[in-house]
mmCIF file of the N, C-alpha and C atoms, coordinates in Angstrom:
data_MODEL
# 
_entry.id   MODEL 
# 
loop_
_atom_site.group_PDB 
_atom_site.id 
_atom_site.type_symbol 
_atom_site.label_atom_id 
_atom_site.label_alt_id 
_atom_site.label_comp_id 
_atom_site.label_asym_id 
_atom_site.label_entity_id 
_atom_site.label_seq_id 
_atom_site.pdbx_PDB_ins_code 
_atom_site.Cartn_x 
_atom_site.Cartn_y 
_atom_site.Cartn_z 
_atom_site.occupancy 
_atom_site.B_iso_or_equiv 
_atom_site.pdbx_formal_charge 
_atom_site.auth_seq_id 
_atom_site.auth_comp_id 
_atom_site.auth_asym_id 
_atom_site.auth_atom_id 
_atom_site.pdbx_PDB_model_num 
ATOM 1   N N  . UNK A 1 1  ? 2.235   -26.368 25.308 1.00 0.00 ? 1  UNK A N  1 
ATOM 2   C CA . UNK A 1 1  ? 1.844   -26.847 24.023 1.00 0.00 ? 1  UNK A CA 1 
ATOM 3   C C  . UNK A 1 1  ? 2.727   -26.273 22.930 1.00 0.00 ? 1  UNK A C  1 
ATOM 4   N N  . UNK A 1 2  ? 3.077   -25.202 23.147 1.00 0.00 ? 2  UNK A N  1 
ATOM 5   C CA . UNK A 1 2  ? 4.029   -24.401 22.127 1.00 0.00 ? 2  UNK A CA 1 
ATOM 6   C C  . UNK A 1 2  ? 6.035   -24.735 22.144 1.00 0.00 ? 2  UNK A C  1 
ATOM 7   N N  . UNK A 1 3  ? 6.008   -24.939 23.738 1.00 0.00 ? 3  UNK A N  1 
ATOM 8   C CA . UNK A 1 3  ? 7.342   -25.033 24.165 1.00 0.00 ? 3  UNK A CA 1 
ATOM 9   C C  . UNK A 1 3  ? 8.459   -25.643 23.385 1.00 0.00 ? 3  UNK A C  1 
ATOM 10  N N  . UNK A 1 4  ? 7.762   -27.152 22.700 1.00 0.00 ? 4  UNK A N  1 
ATOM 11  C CA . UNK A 1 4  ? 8.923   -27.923 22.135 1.00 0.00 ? 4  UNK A CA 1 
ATOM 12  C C  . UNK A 1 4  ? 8.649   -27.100 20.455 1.00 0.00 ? 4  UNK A C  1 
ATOM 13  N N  . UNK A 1 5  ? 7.573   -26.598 19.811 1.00 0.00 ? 5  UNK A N  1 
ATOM 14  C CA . UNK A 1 5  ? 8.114   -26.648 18.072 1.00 0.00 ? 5  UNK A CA 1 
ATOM 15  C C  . UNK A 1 5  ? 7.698   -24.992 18.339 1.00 0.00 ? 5  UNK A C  1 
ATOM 16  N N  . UNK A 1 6  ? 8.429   -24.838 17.176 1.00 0.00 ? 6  UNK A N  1 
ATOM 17  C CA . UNK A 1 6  ? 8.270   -23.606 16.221 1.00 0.00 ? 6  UNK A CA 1 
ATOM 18  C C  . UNK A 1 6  ? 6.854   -23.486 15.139 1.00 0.00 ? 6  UNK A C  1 
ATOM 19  N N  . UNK A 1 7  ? 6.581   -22.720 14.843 1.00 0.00 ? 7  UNK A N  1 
ATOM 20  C CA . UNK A 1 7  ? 5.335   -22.499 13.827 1.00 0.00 ? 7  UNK A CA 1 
ATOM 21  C C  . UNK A 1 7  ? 5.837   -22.065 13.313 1.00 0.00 ? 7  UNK A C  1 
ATOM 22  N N  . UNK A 1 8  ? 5.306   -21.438 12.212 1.00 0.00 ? 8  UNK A N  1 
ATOM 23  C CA . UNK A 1 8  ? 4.956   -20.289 11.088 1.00 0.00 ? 8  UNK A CA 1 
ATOM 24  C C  . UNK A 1 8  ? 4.507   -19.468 11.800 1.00 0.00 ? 8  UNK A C  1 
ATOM 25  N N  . UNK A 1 9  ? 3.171   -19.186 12.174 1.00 0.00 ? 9  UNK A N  1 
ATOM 26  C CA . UNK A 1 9  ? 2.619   -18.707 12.954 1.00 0.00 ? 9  UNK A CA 1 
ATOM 27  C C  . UNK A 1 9  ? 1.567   -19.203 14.067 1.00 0.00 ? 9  UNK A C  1 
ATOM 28  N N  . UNK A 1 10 ? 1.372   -18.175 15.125 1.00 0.00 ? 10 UNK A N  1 
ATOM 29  C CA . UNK A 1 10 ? 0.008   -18.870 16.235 1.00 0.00 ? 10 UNK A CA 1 
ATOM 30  C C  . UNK A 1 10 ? -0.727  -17.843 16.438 1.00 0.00 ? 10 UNK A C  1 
ATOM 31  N N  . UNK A 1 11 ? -2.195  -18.270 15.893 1.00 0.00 ? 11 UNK A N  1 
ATOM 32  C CA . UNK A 1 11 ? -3.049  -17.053 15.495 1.00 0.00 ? 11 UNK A CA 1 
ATOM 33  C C  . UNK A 1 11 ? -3.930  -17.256 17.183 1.00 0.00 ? 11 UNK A C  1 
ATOM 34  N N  . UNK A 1 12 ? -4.695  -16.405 17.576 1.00 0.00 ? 12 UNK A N  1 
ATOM 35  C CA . UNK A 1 12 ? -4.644  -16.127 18.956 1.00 0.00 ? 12 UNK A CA 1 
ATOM 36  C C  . UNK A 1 12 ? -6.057  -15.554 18.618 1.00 0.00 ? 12 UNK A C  1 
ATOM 37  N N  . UNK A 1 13 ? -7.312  -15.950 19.124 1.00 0.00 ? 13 UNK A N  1 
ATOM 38  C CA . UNK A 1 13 ? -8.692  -15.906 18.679 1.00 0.00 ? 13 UNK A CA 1 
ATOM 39  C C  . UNK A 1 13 ? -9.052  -15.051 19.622 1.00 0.00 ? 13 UNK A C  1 
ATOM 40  N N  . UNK A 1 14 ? -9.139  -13.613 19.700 1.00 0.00 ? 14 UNK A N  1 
ATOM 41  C CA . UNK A 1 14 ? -9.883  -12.400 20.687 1.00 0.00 ? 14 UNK A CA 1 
ATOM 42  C C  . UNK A 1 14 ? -11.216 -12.341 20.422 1.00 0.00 ? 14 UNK A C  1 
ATOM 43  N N  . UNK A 1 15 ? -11.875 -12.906 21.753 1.00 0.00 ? 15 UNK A N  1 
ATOM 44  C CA . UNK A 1 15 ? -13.064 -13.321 21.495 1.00 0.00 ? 15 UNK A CA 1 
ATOM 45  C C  . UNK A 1 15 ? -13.578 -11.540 22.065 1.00 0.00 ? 15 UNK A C  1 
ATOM 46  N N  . UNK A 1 16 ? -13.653 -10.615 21.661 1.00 0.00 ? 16 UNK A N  1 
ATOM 47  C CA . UNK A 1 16 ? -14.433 -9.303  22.331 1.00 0.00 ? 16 UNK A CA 1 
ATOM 48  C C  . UNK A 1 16 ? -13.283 -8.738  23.061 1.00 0.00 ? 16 UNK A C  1 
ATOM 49  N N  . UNK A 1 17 ? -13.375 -7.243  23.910 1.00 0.00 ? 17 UNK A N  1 
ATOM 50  C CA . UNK A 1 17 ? -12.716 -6.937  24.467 1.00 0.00 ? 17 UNK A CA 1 
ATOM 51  C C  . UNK A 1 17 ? -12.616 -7.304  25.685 1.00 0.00 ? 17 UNK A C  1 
ATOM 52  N N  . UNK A 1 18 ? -13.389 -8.105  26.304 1.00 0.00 ? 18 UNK A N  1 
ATOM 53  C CA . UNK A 1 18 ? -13.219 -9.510  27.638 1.00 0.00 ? 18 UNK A CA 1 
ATOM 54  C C  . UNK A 1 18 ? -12.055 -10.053 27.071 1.00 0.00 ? 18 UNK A C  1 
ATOM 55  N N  . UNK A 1 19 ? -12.105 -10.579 26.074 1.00 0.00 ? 19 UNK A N  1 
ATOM 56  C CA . UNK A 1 19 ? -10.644 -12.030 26.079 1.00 0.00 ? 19 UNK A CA 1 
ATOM 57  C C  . UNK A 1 19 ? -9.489  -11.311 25.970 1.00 0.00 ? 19 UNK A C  1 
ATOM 58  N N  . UNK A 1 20 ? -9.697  -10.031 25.575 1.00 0.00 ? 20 UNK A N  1 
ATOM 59  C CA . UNK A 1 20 ? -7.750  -8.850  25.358 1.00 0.00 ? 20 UNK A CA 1 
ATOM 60  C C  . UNK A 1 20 ? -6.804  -9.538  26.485 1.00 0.00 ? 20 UNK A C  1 
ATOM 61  N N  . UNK A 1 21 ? -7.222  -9.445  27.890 1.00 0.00 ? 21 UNK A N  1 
ATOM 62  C CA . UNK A 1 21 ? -6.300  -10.200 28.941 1.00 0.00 ? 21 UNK A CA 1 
ATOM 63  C C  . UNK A 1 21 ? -6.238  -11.163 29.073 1.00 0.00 ? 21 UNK A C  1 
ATOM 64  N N  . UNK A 1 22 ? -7.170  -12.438 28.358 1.00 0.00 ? 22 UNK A N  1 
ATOM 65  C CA . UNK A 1 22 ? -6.232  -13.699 28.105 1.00 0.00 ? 22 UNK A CA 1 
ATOM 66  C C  . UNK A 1 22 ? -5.647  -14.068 27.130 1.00 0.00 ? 22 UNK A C  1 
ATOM 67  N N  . UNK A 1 23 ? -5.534  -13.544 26.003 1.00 0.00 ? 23 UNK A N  1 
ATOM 68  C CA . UNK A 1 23 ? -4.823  -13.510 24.968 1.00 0.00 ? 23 UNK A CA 1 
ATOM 69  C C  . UNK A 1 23 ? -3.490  -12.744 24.976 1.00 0.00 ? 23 UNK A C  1 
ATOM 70  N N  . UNK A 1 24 ? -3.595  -11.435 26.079 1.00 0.00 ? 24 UNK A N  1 
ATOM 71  C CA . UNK A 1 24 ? -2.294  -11.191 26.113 1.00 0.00 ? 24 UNK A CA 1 
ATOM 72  C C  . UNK A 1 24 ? -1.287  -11.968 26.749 1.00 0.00 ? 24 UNK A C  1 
ATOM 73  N N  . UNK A 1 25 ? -2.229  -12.754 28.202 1.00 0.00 ? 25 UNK A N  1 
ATOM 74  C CA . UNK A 1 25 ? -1.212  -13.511 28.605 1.00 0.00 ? 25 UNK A CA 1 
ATOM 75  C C  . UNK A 1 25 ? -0.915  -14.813 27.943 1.00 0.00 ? 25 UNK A C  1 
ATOM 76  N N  . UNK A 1 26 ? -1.817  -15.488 27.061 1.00 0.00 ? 26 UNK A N  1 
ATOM 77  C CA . UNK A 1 26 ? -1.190  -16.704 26.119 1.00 0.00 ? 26 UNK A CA 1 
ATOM 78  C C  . UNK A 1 26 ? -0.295  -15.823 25.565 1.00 0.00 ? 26 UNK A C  1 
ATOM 79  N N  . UNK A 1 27 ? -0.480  -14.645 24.327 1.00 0.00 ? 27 UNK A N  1 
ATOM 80  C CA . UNK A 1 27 ? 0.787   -14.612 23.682 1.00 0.00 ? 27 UNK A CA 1 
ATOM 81  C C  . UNK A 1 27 ? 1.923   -13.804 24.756 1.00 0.00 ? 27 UNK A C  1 
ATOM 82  N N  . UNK A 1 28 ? 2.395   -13.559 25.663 1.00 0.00 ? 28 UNK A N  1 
ATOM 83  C CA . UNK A 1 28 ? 3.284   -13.326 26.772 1.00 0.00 ? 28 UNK A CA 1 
ATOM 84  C C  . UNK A 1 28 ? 4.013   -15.019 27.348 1.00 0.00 ? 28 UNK A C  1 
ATOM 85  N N  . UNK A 1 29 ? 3.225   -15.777 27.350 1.00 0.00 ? 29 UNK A N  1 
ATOM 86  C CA . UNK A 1 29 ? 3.674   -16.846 27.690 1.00 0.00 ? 29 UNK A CA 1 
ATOM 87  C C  . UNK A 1 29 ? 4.504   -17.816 26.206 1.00 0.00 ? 29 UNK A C  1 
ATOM 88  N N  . UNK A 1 30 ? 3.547   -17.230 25.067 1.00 0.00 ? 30 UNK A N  1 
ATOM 89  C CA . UNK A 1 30 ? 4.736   -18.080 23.959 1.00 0.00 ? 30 UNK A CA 1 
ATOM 90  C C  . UNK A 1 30 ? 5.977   -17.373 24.090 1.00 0.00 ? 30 UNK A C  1 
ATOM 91  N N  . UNK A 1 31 ? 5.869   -16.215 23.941 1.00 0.00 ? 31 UNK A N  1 
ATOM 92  C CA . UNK A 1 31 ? 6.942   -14.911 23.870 1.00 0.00 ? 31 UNK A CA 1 
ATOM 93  C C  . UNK A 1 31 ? 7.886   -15.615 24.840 1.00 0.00 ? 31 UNK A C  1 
ATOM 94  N N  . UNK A 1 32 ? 7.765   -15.316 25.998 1.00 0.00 ? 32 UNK A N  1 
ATOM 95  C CA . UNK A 1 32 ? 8.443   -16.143 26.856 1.00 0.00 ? 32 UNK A CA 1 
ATOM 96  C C  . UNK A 1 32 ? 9.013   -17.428 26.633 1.00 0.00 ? 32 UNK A C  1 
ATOM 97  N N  . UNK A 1 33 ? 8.392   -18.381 26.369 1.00 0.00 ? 33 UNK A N  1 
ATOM 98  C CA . UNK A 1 33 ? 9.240   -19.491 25.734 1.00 0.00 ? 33 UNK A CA 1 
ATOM 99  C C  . UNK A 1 33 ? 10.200  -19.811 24.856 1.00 0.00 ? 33 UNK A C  1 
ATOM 100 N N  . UNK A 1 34 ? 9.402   -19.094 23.780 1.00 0.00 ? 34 UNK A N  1 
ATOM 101 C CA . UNK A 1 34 ? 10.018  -18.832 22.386 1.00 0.00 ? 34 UNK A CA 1 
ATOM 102 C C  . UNK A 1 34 ? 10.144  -17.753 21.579 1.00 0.00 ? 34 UNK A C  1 
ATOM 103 N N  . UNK A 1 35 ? 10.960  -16.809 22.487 1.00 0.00 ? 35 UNK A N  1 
ATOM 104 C CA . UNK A 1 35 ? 11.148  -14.695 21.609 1.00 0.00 ? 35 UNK A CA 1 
ATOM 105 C C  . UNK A 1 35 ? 10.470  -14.847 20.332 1.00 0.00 ? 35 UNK A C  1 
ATOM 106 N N  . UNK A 1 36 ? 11.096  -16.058 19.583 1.00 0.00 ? 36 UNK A N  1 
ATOM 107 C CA . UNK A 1 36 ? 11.088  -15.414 17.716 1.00 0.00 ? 36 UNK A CA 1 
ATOM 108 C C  . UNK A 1 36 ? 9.572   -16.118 17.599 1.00 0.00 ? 36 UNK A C  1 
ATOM 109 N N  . UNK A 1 37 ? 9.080   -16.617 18.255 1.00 0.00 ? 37 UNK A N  1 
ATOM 110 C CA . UNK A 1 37 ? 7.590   -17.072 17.350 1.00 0.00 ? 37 UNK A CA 1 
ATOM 111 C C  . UNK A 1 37 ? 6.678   -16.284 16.991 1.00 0.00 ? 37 UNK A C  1 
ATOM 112 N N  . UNK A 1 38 ? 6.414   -15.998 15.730 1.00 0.00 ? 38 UNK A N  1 
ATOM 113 C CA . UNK A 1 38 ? 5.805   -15.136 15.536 1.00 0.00 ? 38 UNK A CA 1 
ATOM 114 C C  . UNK A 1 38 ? 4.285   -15.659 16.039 1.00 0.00 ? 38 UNK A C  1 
ATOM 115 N N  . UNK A 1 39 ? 3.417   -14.351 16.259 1.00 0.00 ? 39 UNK A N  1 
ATOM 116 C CA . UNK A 1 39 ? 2.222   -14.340 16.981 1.00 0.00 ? 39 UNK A CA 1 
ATOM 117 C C  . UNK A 1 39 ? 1.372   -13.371 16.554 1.00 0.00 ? 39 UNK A C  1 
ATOM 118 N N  . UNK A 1 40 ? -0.193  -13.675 16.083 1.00 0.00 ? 40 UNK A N  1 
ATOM 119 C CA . UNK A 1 40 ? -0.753  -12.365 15.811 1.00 0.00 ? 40 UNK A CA 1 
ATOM 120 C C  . UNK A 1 40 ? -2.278  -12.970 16.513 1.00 0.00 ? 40 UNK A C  1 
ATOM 121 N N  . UNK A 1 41 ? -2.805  -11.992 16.780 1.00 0.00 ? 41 UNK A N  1 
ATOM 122 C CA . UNK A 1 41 ? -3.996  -11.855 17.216 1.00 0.00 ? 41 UNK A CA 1 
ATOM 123 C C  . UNK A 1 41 ? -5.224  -12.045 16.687 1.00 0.00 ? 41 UNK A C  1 
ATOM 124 N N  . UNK A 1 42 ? -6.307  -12.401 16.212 1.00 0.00 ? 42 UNK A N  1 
ATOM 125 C CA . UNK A 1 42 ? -7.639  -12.142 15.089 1.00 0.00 ? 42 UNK A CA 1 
ATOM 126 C C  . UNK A 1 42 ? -8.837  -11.888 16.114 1.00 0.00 ? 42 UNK A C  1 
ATOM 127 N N  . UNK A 1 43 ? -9.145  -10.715 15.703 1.00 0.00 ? 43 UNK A N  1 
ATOM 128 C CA . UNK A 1 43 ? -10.081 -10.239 15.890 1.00 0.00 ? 43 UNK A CA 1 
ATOM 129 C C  . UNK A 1 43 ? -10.915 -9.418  14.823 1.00 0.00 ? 43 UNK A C  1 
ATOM 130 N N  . UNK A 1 44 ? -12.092 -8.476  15.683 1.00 0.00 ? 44 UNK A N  1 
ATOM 131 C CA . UNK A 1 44 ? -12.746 -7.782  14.387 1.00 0.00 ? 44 UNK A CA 1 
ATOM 132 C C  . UNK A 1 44 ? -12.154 -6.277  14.496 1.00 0.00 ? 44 UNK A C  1 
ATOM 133 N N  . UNK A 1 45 ? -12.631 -5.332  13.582 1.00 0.00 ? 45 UNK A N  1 
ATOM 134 C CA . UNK A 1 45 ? -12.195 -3.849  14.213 1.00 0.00 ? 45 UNK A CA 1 
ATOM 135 C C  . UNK A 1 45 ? -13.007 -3.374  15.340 1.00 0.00 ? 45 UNK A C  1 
ATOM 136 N N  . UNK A 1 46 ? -13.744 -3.786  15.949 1.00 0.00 ? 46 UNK A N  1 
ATOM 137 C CA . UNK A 1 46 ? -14.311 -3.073  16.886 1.00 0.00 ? 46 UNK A CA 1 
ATOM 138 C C  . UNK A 1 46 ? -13.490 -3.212  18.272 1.00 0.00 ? 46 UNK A C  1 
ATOM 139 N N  . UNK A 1 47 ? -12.500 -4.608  18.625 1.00 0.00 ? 47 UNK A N  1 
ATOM 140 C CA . UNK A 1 47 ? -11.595 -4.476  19.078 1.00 0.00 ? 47 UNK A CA 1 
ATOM 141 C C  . UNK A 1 47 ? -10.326 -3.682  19.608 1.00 0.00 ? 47 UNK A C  1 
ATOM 142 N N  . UNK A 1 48 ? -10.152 -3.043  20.280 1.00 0.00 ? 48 UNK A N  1 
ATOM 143 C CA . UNK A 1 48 ? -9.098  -2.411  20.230 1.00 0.00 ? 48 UNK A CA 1 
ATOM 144 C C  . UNK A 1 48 ? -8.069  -2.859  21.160 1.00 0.00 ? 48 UNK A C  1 
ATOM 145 N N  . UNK A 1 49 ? -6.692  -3.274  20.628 1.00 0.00 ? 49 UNK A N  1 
ATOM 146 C CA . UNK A 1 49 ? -5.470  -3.630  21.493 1.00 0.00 ? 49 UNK A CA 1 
ATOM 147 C C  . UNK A 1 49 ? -4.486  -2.755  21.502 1.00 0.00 ? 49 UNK A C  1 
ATOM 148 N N  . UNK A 1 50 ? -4.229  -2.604  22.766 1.00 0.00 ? 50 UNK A N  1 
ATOM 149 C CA . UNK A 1 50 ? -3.321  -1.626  22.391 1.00 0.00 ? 50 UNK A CA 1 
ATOM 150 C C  . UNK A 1 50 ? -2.348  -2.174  23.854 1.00 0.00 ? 50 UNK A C  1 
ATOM 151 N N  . UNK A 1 51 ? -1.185  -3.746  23.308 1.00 0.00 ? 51 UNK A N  1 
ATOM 152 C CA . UNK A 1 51 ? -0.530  -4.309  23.478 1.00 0.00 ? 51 UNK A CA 1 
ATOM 153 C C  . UNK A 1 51 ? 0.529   -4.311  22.648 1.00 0.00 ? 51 UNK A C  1 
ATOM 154 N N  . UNK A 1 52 ? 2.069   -4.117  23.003 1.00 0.00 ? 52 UNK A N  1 
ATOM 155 C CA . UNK A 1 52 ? 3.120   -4.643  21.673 1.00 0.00 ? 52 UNK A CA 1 
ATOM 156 C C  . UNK A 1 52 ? 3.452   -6.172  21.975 1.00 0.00 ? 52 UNK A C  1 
ATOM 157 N N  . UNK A 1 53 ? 2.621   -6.743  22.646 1.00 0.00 ? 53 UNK A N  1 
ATOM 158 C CA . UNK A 1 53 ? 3.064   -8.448  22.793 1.00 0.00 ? 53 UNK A CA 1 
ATOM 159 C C  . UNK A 1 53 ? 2.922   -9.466  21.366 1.00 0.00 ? 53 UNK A C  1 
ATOM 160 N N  . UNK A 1 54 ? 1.630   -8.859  20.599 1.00 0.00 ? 54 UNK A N  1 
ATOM 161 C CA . UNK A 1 54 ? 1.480   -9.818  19.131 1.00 0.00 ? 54 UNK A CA 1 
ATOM 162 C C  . UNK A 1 54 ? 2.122   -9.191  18.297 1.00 0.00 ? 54 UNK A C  1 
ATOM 163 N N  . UNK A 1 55 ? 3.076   -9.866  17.100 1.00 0.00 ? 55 UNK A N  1 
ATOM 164 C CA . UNK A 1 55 ? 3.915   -9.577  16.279 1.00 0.00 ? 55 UNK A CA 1 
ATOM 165 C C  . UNK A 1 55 ? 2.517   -8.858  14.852 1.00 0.00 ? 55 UNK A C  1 
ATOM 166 N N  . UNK A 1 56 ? 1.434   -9.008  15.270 1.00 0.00 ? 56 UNK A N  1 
ATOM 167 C CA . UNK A 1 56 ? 0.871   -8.860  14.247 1.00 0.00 ? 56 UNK A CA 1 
ATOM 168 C C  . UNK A 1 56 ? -0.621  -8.763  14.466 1.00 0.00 ? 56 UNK A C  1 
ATOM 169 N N  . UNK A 1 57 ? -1.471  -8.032  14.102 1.00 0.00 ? 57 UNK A N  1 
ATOM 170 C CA . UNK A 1 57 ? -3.252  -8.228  14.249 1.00 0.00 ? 57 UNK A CA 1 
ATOM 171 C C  . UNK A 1 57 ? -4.216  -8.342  12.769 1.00 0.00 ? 57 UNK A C  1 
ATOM 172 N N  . UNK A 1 58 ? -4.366  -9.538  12.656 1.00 0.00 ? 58 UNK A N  1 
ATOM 173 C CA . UNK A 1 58 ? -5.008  -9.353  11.770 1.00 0.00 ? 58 UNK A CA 1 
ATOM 174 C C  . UNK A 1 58 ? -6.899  -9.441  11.779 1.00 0.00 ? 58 UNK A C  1 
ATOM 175 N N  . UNK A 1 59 ? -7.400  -8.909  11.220 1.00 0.00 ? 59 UNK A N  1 
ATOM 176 C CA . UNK A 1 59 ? -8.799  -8.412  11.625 1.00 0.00 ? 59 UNK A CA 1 
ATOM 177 C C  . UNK A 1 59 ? -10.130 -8.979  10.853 1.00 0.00 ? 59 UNK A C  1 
ATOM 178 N N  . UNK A 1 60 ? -10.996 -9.603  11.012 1.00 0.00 ? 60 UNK A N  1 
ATOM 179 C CA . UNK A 1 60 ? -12.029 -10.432 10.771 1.00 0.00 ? 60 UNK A CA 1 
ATOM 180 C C  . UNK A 1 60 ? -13.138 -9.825  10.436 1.00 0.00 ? 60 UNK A C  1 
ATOM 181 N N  . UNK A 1 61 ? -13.496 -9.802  9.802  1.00 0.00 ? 61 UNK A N  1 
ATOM 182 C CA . UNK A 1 61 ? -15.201 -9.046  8.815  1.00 0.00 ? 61 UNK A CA 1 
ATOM 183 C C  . UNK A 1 61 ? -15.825 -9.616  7.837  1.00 0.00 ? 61 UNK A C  1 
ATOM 184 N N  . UNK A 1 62 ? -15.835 -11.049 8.353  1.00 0.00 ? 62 UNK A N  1 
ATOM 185 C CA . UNK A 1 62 ? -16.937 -12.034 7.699  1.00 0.00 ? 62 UNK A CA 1 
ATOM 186 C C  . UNK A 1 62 ? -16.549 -11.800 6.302  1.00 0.00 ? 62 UNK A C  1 
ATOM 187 N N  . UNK A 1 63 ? -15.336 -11.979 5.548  1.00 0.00 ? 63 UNK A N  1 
ATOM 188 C CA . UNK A 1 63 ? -14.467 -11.732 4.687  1.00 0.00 ? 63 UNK A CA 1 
ATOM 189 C C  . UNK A 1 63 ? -13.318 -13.075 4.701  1.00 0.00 ? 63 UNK A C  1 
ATOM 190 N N  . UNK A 1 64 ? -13.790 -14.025 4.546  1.00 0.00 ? 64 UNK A N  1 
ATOM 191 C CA . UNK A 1 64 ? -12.316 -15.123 4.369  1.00 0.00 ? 64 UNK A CA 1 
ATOM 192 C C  . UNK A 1 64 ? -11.485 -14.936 3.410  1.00 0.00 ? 64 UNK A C  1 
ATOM 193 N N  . UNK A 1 65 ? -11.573 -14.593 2.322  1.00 0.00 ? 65 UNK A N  1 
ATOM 194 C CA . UNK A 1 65 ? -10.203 -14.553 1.459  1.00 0.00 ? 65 UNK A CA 1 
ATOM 195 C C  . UNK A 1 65 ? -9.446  -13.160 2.139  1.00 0.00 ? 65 UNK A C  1 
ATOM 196 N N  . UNK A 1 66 ? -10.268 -11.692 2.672  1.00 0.00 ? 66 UNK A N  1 
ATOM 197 C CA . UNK A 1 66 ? -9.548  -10.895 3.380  1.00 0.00 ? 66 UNK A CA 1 
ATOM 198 C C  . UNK A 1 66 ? -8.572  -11.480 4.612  1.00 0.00 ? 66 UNK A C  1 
ATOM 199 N N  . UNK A 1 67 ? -9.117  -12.200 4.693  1.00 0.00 ? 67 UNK A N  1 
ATOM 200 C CA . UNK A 1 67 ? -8.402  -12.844 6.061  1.00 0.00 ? 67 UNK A CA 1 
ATOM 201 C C  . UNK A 1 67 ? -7.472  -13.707 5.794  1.00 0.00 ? 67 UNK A C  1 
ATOM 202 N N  . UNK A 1 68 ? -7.658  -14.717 4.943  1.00 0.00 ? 68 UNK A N  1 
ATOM 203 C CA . UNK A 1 68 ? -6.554  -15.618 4.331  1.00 0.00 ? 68 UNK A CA 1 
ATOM 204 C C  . UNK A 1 68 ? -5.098  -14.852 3.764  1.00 0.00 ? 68 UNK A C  1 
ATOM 205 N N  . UNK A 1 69 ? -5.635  -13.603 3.270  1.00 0.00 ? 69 UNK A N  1 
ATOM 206 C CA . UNK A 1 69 ? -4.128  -12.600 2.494  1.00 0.00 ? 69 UNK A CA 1 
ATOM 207 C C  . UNK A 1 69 ? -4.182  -11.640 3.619  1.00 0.00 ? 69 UNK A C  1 
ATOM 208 N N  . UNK A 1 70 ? -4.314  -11.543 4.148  1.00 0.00 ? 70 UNK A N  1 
ATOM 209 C CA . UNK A 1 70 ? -4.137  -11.070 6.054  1.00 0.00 ? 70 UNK A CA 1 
ATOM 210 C C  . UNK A 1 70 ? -2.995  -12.137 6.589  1.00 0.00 ? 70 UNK A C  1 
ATOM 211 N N  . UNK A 1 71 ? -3.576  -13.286 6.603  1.00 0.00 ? 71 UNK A N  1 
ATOM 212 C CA . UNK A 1 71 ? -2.089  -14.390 7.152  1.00 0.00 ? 71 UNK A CA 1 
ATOM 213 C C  . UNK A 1 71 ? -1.252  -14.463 6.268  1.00 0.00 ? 71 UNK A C  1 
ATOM 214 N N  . UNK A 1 72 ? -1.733  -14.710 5.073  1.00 0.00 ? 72 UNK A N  1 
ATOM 215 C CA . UNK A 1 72 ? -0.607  -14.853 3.883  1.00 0.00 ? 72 UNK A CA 1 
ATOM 216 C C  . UNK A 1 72 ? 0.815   -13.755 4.051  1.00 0.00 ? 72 UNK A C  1 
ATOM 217 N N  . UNK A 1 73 ? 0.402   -12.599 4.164  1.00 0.00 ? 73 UNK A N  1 
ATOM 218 C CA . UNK A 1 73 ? 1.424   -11.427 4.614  1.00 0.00 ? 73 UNK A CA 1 
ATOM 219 C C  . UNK A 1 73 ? 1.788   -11.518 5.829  1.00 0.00 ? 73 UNK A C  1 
ATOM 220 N N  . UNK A 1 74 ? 1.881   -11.982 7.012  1.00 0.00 ? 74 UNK A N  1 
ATOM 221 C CA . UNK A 1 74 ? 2.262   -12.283 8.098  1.00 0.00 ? 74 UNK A CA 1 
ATOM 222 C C  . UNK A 1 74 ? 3.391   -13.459 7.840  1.00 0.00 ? 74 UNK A C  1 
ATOM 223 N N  . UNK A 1 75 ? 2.688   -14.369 7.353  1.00 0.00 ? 75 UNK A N  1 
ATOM 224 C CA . UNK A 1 75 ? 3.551   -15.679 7.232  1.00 0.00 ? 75 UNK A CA 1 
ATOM 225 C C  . UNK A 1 75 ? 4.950   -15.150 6.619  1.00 0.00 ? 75 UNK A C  1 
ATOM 226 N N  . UNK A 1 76 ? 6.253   -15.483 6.824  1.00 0.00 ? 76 UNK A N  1 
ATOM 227 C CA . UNK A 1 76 ? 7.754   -15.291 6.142  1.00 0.00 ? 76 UNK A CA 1 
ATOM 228 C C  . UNK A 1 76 ? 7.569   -15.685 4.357  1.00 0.00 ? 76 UNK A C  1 
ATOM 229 N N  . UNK A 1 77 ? 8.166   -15.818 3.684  1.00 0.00 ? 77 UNK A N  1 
ATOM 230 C CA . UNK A 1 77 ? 7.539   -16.336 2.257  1.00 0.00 ? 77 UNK A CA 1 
ATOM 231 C C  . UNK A 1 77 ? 8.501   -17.435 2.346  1.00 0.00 ? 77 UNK A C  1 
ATOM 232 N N  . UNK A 1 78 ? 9.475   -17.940 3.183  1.00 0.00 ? 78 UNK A N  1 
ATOM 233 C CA . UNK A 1 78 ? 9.927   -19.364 3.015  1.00 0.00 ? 78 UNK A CA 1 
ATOM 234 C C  . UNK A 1 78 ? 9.554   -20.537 3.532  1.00 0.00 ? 78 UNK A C  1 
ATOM 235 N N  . UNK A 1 79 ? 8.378   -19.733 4.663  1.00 0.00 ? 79 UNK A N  1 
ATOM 236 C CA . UNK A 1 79 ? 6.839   -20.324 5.468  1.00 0.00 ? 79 UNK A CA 1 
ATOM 237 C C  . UNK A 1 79 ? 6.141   -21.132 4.742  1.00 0.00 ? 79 UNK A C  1 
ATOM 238 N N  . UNK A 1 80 ? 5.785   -20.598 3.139  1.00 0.00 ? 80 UNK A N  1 
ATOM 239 C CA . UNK A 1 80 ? 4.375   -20.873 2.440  1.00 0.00 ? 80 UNK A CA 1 
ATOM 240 C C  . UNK A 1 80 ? 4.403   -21.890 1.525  1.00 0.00 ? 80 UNK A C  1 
# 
């Protein structure tokens, strides 16, 4: 699904510390396809990853504008 385009970014939904190993291997498999795509993870803080596969983690606390300027700073600024 990722193979043919590029993003901005591909945010990667860690559902608890169950989903850490399928999320590492989705973002291992973009990585693989495509080195430069950037990739970050969302989860909450109770999460803990301690993977260098996502370019980025940004963290969820029933806070949407926290979260929106969470991606906003991830994204490149010629992205936006």
């Amino acid at each position: 699904m990722f193979w043919g385009n590029q993003y901005d970014l591909v945010l990667i939904d860690v559902e608890g510390e169950e989903g850490i190993p399928r999320a590492e291997h989705m973002c291992s498999e973009i990585k693989t396809a495509q080195h430069q795509q950037l990739v970050a993870f969302v989860c909450n803080w109770r999460v803990a990853i301690l993977t260098d596969c996502p370019d980025e983690i940004v963290r969820t606390e029933f806070d949407p504008a926290a979260f929106a300027r969470g991606v906003s700073d991830i994204v490149p600024p010629a992205a936006h």
